[in-house]
N, C-alpha and C positions, 0 to 999 in steps of 0.2 A: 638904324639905330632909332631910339626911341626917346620922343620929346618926353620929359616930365614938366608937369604944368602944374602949375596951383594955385588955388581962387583969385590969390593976390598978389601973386607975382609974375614977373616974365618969365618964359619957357627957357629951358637948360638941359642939355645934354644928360644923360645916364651913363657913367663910366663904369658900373660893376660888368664883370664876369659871371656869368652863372655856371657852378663848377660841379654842379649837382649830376651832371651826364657823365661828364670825366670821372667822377668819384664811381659813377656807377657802371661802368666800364673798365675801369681799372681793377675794380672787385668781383667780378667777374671772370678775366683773364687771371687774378690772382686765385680764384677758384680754380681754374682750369689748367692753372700749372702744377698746382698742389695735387690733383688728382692723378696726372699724366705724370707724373716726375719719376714716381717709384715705379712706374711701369716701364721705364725709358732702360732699365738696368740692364743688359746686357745678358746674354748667358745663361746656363741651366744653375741652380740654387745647388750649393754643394756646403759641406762643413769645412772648411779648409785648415790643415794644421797650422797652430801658431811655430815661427819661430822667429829668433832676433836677426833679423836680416833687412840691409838698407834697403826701402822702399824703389821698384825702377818706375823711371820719370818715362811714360809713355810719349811718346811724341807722334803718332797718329790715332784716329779712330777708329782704326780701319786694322789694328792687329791682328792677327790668328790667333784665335786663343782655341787651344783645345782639351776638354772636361772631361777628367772618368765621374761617374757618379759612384754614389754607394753599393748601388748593382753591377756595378761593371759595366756599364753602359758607358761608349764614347761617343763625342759630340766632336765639330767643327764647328766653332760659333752654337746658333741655337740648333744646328741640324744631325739628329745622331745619325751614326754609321755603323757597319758593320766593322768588326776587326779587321776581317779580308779586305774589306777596302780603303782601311783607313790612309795605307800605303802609296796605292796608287792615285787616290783621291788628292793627299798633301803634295805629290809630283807634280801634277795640273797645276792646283794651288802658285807652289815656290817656284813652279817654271815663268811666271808670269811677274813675277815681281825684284826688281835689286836687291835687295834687304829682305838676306832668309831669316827671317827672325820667326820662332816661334814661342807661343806662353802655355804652360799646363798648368792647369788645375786640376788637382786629385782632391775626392773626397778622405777625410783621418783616417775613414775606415779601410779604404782599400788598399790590398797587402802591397809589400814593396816590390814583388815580385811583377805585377799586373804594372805599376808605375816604370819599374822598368823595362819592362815589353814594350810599352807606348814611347821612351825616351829611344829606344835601338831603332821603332820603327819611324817616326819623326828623322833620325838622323840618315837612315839609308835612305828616305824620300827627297834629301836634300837640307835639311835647315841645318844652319851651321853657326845660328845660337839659340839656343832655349832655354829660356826663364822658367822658373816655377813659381808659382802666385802662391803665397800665405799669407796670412793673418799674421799681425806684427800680435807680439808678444803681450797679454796684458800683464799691467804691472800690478803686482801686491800691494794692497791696502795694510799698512801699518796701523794698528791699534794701539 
């Protein structure tokens, strides 16, 4: 600590903080969370259809989630796959785990048909619940 002194008086202690590091530190990390945050998202970027359905409460981080995109392209997580394997790949997968749970994500555009090819072949792999992820419904603006 640091004496303060002064011409004409006796020496006394200095009680401040100097918070000017902390401040500058904290602005810093709040930089670098702002940056890294939108990258943290999970998954390939699809349109996903609205509809009015209760939202499900994820309870790990570590779900299956798996994506057609607009092309028809499937994924597992961020890793696409081929259709032929999509099958035996998700068997490894839910062989390994309690909780067959699996999540799809279809982009609006892809027909129902191709959504339900991925739904039969998920189910002969083993899952024995599957979510589908949509966008909740926006609501209309009243004028």
């Amino acid at each position: 600590m640091k004496m303060a002194t002064s011409p004409n008086g006796p020496r006394r202690f200095m009680s401040e903080i100097n918070v000017t590091p902390l401040v500058d530190v904290m602005l810093v990390l709040l930089i670098i969370f702002m940056i890294t945050a939108p990258l943290l998202r999970e998954g390939v970027r699809v349109e996903l259809p609205e509809a009015n359905a209760k939202p499900i409460e994820r309870t790990k981080e570590h779900d299956i989630i798996v994506t057609i995109d607009k092309e028809g392209r499937i994924y597992v997580g961020k890793t696409e796959l081929d259709w032929e394997t999509l099958e035996p790949k998700m068997k490894l997968i839910l062989r390994q785990r309690a909780k067959k749970e699996v999540y799809l994500q279809a982009d609006r555009s892809v027909s129902y048909g191709v959504v339900v090819k991925a739904l039969a072949m998920l189910q002969d792999a083993g899952a024995e619940r599957i979510g589908m992820i949509t966008e909740p419904l926006k609501k209309r603006r009243r004028r």
